[in-house]
C-alpha positions as CSV (number, residue, x, y, z in Angstrom):
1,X,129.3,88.2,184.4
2,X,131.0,89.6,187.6
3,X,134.1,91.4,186.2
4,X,132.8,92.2,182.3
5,X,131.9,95.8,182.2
6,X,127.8,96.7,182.4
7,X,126.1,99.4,181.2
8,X,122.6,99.6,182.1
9,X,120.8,102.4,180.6
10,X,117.5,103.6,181.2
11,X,117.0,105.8,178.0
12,X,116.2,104.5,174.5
13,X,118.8,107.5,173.5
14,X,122.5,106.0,172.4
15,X,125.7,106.2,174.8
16,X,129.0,105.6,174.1
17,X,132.0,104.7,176.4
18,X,135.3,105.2,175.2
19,X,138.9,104.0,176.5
20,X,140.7,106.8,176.9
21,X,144.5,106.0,175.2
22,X,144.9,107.8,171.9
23,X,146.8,105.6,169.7
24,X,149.4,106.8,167.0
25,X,148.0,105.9,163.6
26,X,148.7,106.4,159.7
27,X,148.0,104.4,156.7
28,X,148.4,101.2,156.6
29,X,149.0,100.7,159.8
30,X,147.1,97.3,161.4
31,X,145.2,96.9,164.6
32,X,142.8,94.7,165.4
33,X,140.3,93.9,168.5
34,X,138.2,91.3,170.2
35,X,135.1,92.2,172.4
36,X,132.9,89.2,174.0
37,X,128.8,91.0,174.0
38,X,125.8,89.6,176.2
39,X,122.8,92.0,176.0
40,X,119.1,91.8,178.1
41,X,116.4,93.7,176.7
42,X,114.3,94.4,173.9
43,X,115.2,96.1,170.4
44,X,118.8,96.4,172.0
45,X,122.1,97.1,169.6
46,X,125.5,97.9,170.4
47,X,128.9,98.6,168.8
48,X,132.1,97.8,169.3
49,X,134.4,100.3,167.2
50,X,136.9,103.1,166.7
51,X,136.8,106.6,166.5
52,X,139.3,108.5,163.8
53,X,141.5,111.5,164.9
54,X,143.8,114.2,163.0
55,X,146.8,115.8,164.3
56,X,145.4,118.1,166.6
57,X,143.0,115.2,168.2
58,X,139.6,116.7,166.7
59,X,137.4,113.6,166.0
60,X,136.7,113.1,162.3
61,X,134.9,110.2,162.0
62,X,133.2,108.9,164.7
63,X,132.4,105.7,163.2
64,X,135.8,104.8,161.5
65,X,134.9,101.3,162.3
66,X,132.0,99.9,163.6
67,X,130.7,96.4,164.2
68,X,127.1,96.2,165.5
69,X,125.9,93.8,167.9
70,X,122.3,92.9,168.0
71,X,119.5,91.7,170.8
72,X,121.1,88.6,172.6
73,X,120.4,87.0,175.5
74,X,123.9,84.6,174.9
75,X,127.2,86.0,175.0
76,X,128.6,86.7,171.2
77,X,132.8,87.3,170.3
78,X,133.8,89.6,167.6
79,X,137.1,89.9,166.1
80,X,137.9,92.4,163.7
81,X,141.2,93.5,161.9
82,X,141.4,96.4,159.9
83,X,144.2,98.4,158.2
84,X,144.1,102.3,158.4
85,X,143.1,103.5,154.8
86,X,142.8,107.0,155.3
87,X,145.3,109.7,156.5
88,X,144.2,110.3,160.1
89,X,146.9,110.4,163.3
90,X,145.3,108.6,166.3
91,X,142.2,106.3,167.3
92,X,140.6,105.6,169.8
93,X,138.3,102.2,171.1
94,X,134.9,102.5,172.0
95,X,131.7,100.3,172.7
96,X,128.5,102.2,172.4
97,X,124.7,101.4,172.6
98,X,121.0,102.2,172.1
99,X,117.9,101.5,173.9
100,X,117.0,100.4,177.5
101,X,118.3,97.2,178.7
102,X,121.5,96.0,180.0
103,X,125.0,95.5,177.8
104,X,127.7,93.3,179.0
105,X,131.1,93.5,177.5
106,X,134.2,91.7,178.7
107,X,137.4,90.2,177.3
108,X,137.9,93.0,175.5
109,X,141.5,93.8,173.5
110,X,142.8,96.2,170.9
111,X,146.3,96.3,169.5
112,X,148.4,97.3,167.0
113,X,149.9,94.6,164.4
């Protein structure tokens, strides 16, 4: 647990934190991405996902893909792949949350296939 990234949050209002690299996309592109989850507290969920760009790097979707992670106490590894469907221009990778607890994410990757 002492390098994975933790969020503890206080509010039963959602957060997100996003990595900051804008990656090139178009259709039919492929990416995929791994993300290890361990959450403590009641009526928890969090998301591992990524967030749709155009052009001019204006968010349209903001939910492009989304895999939800639900209250556990045991550390759970997704893996998702995904092909880029709709004309957009970059992504971005985020893990976001709801409710108060504690969210533990680590061996976390994203690339490009």
């Amino acid at each position: 647990d002492s390098r994975c990234l933790l969020i503890k949050s206080n509010s039963d209002k959602s957060w997100s934190y996003s990595y900051k690299k804008y990656f090139r996309a178009k259709k039919g592109d492929k990416f995929s991405f791994n993300v290890s989850v361990k959450l403590q507290g009641d009526k928890l969920s969090a998301y591992a996902g990524v967030i749709a760009f155009d052009e001019s790097k204006d968010a349209v979707s903001w939910t492009y893909i989304s895999e939800e992670f639900d209250t556990t106490e045991e550390w759970v590894t997704m893996e998702r792949a995904f092909i880029i469907s709709d004309e957009i221009s970059f992504i971005m990778f985020k893990v976001s949350g709801n409710g108060v607890g504690e969210y533990r994410f680590d061996d976390i990757s994203f690339s490009k296939k």
